[in-house]
N, C-alpha and C positions, 0 to 999 in steps of 0.2 A: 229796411224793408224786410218784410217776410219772405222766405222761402218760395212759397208760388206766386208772390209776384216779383219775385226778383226771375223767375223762370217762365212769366207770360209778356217779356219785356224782349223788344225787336233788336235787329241790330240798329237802328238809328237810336233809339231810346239809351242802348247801349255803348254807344261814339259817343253822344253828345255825353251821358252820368259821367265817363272816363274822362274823358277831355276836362271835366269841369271839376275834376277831382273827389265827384259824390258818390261816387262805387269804384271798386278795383276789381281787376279779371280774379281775383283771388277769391274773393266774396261770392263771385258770379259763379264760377267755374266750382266751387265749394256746395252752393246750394244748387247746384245741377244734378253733382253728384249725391246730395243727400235727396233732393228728389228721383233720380234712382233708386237710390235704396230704396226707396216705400212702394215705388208704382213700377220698378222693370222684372220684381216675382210676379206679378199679379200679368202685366203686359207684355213678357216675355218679347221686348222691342228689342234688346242689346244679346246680344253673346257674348260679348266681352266688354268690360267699363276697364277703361286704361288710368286708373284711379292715380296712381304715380306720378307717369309721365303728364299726367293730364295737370297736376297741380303745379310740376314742375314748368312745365308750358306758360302757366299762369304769374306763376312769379317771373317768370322771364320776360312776358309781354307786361305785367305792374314794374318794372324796371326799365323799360322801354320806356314808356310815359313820360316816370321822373325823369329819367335823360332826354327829356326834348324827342322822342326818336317815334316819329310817327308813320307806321308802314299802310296804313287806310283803316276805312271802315271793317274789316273785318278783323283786326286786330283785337283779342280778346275773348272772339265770339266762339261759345262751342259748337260745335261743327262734329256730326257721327257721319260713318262711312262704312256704305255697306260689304256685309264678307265675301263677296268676288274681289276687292279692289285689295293690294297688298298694302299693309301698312308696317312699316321697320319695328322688327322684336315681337310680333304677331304671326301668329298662324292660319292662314287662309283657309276655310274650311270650303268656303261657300255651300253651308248647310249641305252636306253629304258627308257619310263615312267614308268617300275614298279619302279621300283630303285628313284623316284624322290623324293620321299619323305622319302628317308633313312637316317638312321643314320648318322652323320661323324665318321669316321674310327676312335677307339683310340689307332691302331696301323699300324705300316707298312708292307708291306708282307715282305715274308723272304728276296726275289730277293733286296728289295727297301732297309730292312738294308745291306745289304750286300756293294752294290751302297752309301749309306752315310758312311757305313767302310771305304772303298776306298778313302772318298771324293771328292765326287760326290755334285755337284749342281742339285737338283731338281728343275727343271723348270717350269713343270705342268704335268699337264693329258690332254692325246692326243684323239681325236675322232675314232671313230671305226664304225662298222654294231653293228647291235642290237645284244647281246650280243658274240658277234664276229660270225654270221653268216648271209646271206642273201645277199642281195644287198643294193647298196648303198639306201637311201629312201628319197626319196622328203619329202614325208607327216612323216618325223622323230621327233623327238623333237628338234635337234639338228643341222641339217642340212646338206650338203654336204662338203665333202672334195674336194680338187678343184688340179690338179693335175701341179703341179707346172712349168712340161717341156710344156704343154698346158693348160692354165686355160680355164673351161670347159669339162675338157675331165676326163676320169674316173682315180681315183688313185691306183686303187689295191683291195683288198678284207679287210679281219676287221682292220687289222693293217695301216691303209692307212694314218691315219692322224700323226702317228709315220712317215710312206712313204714320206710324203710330208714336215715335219717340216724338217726332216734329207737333203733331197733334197734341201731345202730353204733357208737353213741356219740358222733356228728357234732353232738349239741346234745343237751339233756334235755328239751327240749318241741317239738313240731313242730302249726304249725298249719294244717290241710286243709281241704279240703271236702269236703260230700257231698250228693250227690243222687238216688244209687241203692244206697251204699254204700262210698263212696268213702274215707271215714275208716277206719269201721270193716274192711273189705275188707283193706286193705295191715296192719291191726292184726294183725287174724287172721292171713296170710299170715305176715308176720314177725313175728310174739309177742311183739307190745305190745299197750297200748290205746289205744283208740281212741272217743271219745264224740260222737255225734250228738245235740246239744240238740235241745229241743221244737223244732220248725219255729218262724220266726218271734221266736224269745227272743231271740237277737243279731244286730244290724245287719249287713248287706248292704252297705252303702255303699260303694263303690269296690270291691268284687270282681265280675268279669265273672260275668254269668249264664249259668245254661245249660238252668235253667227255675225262672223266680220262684218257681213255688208248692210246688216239692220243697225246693230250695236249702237249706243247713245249712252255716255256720261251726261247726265241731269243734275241739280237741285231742288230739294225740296222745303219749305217753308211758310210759316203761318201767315205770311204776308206777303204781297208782288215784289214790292219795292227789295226786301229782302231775298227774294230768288234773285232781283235784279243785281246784286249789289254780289252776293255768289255768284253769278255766269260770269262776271267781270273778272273775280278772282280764279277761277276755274280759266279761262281764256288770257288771262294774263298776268300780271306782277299781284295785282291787287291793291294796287297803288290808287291815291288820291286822282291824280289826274282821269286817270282809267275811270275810275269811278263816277267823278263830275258829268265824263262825258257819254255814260251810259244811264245818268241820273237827273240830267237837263231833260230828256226826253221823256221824260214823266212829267212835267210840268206842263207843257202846251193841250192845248183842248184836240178834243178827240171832230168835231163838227166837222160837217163835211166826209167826214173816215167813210168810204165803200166798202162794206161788209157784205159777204155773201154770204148766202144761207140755203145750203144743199136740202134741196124737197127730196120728195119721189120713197117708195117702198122700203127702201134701206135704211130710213130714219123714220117711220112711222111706228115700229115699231116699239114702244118704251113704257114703261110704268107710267101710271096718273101724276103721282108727284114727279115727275121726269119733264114730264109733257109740259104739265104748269110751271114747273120751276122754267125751261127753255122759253118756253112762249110771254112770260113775266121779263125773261133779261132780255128778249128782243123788244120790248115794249119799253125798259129802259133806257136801251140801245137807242132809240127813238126819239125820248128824251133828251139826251146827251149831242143826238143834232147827228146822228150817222144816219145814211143813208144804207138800205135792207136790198140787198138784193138775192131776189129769188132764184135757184137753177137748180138742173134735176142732172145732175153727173151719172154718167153709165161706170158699167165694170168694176164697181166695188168690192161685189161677191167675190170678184173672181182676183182681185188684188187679194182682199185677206187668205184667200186659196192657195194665194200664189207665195205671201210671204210663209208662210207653213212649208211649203215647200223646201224654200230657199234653207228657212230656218234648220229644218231635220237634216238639210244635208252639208250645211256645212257646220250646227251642230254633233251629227256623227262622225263629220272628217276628225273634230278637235279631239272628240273624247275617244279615236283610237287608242292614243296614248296607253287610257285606262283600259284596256281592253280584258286585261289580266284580272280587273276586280267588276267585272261584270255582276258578278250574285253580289254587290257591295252597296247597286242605285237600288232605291228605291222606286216603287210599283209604278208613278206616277212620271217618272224621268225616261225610264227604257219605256212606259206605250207613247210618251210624245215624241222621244227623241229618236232610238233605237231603230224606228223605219225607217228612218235615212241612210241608213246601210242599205240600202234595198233601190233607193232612188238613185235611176241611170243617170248618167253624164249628161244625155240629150236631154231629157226631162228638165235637169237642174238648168244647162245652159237657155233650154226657151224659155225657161223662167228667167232669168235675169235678161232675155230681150226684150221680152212682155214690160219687165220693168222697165227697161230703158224708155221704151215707144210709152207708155203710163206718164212716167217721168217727164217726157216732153208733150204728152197731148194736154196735161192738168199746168204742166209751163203756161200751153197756151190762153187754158179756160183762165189762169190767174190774170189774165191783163181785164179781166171784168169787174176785179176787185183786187182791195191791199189784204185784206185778211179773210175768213172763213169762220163761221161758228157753229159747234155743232153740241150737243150732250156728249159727256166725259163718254156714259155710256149710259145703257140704256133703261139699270135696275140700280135700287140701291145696296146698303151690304146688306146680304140674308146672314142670317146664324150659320155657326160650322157644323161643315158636316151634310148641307144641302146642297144635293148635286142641279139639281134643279131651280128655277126662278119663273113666274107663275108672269107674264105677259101678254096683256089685250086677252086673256083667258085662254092661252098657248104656256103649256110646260118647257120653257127654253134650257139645255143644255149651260149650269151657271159658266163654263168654262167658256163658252163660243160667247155670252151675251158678255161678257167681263172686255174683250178686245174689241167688239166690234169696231168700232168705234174710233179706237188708234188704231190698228193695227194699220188701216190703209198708210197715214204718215211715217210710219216707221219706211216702207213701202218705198214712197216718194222722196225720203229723207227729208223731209218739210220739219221743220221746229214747230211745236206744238203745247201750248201752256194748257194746264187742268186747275182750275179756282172754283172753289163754291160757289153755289149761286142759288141753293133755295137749303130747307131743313122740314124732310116729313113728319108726320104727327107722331114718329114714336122718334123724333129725335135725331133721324139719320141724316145725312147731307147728302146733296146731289151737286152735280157738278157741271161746267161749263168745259168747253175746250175752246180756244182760240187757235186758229191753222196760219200758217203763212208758207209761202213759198222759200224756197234756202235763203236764209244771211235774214231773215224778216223779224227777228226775234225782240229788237226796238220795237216795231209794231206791236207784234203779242203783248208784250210788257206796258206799253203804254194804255193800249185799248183794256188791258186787265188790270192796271191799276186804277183806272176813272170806275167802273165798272163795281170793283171793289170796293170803291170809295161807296158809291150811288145804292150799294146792295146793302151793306153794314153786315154782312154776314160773319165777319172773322170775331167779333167783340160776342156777338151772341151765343157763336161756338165755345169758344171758350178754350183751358186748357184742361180742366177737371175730368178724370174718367169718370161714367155712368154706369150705374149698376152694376158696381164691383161684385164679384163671386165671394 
């Protein structure tokens, strides 16, 4: 096989070639890396390609095979990881110059052994926002993400360069974070997916924070089934069994499924292709034999007000540490984060009661339905460098319209999938979200793999960048 398409091939594509002896992780993990070369100058997706250990990796899982010794599906598959999480012999920047003259890691975070349990090829460390928040920054250390279905045009929020190698074809799995929508955000943006587990399900250990009680280890990937087949390995050994039994539940028909579909002012707002693409998948939805239910939920506004809150203050609890290199963040880091120095005690604690009483009064509205659908968000990606996004003929603030939309689940800690689900006339993708209440993320997965299937939207994407500079 050539080059891109040995790098637009899934992990099942990729189990079954190994297993049958017609590709080795050698070959694969080889033309990864030579498609880096060509597209990570132009798409500035990676900060670091671990070219070495990464082939070493390869030959160690092509040796695994010939001994009979099979650790699951994701054995072989490369897998990038974004710069918050520590990976052993790397230096964690998480895009910032405090971080430049740190240590190298002399471990891996929990998520990252978990991923070499499985047999997982580490590829490298992907670019992000300053420590996963802000906008993207010119004047950064490390430069712009370049958004692959547009190059030029913006990728998503901090997980972006995870967004863009996945889109690229730079690896088949990219693992992000999210804490206001940060997986899902760059999913939508470049037309993959992207899944934010229940808050809380996967260990934190060694990924910098940026606020304990949002925080979310995600996957990202060109296909459901392949996020699927990652949360599994993320969540556990990454074993056969594990897998089966997170991959049975893709197979049964969605008919019957109660979906619910949040009306009311806080989702009217959206671009044309926004509105058509969502109004198109619930007409799907239709098809596929689910039942639509309509509700108009209060206190949104005031959820995403609220994780902001949460977010600045116990994002400036973390970053006292650095308090010493203060003139070191960037312009974009101290106006998001830096008022949280200023946010009282009483402020932060009735924020996190508000959450609790939120947390349980949306408990209650879910006994109306198994899942939630909503637009990823509200606009497509604009070019860099616009602060602005032009909706219903209202100049929206791009930063406020980019979250809307998660930030509530981050909120809720609800698991929450972002999958394509339409592509406007200049080529961009828009995206779907599927919501579920904690532990519901079989549902998300299943309702997005049918959904997937019914759209055909991943085959038309593609892996090719457009309109290289």
């Amino acid at each position: 096989m050539a080059v891109d398409e040995l790098c637009s091939l899934s992990v099942f594509d990729l189990a079954l070639s190994y297993r049958r002896g017609e590709l080795s992780p050698v070959e694969v993990v080889q033309a990864h890396l030579n498609r880096c070369e060509r597209w990570n100058p132009v798409l500035n997706a990676y900060l670091v390609l671990m070219r070495d250990s990464a082939m070493e990796a390869a030959r160690a899982a092509e040796a695994l095979f010939r001994a009979g010794i099979d650790l699951g599906l994701l054995q072989g598959v490369p897998v990038s990881v974004k710069d918050l999480i520590r990976v052993q012999g790397t230096r964690i920047t998480a895009g910032s110059r405090v971080l430049l003259e740190a240590p190298v890691d002399p471990s891996d975070a929990w998520v990252v052994r978990r991923l070499r349990a499985a047999g997982s090829i580490i590829m490298g460390k992907t670019n992000l926002h300053e420590f996963a928040i802000g906008d993207p920054d010119p004047k950064g250390p490390f430069g712009l993400v370049q958004n692959p279905r547009r190059i030029g045009w913006h990728p998503g929020s901090s997980s972006s360069g995870a967004g863009a190698a996945v889109a690229a074809g730079l690896g088949v799995v990219g693992i992000g974070t999210d804490t206001g929508g940060s997986v899902r955000i760059p999913a939508s943006l470049c037309g993959v997916v992207g899944l934010k587990p229940t808050t809380g399900s996967i260990s934190l250990e060694g990924v910098i924070p940026l606020s304990w009680t949002l925080d979310a280890v995600g996957p990202l990937a060109r296909r459901v089934k392949d996020v699927t087949v990652a949360l599994a390995g993320l969540r556990n050994s990454g074993g056969m069994e594990t897998e089966r039994d997170f991959l049975d539940l893709l197979n049964p028909t969605v008919r019957g499924s109660r979906v619910g579909v949040p009306r009311g002012e806080f989702y009217e707002k959206v671009q044309p292709a926004v509105r058509d693409a969502f109004e198109g998948t619930l007409r799907t939805l239709r098809d596929l034999g689910c039942q639509l239910i309509d509700f108009e939920p209060s206190g949104l506004a005031e959820m995403v007000e609220l994780t902001l809150v949460i977010m600045q203050a116990e994002g400036s609890a973390y970053h006292q540490r650095y308090r010493q290199y203060d003139h070191l963040y960037g312009d974009n880091f101290r106006e998001r984060i830096f008022p949280g120095r200023e946010v009282k005690a009483l402020t932060y604690l009735k924020a996190r009661q508000r959450q609790r009483e939120f947390q349980q009064e949306w408990l209650d509205l879910s006994r109306g339905f198994e899942v939630l659908v909503t637009p990823s968000g509200p606009a497509v990606a604009p070019p860099h460098g616009v602060s602005t996004v032009e909706i219903q003929g209202s100049l929206i603030p791009f930063r406020e319209a980019l979250s809307r939309f998660t930030r509530p689940f981050n909120f809720l800690g609800w698991p929450a999938l972002s999958l394509p689900n339409g592509i406007n006339d200049e080529g961009l993708p828009t995206g779907l979200q599927i919501a579920g209440p904690p532990d519901s993320e079989r549902r998300l997965l299943l309702l997005g793999h049918h959904l997937e299937q019914a759209l055909g939207i991943v085959d038309k994407l593609g892996i090719e960048p457009k309109n290289p500079l």
